[in-house]
N, C-alpha and C positions, 0 to 999 in steps of 0.2 A: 944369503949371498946369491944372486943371482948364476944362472952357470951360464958359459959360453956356446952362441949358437955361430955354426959355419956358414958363409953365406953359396949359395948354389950358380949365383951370377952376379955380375958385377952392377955395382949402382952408386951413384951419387948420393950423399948426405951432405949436411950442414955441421962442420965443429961447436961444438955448446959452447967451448971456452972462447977458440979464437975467432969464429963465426967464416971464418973458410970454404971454399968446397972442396966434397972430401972425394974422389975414386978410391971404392973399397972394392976390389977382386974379387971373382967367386975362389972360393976354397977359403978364405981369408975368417979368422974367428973374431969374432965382435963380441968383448966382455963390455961393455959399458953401454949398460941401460938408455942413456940420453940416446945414444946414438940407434941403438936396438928399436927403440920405440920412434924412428923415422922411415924405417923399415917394415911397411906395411900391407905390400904386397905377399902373400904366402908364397907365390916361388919364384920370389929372390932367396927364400931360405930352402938350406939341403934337409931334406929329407931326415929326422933322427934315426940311426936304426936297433933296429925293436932290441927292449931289454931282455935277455936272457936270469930266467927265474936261478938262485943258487941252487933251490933244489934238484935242478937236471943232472942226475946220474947218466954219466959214461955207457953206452951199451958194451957190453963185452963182445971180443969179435969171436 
């Protein structure tokens, strides 16, 4: 299942179903692929931020 990516700025798309035009907000999450893969430019999309490994032990103060 694909995951959700947040857009960073706003942009026009096309609705797959009802063929509409779409204004999508930056901050705004896009789970659906159709519309994901009209979005081509790299920054319209926000940045992921970096995974933290579970191993990372706490420093003690």
């Amino acid at each position: 299942m694909p995951t959700a990516r947040t857009l960073a700025t706003a942009v026009f798309v096309t609705d797959p179903k009802t063929h509409e035009t779409l204004l999508l907000q930056g901050g705004e999450q896009v789970n659906d692929p159709a519309i994901a893969d009209q979005i081509t430019h790299p920054d319209a999309w926000a940045s992921e931020p970096p995974r933290r490994s579970r191993s990372i032990k706490a420093e003690a103060p």
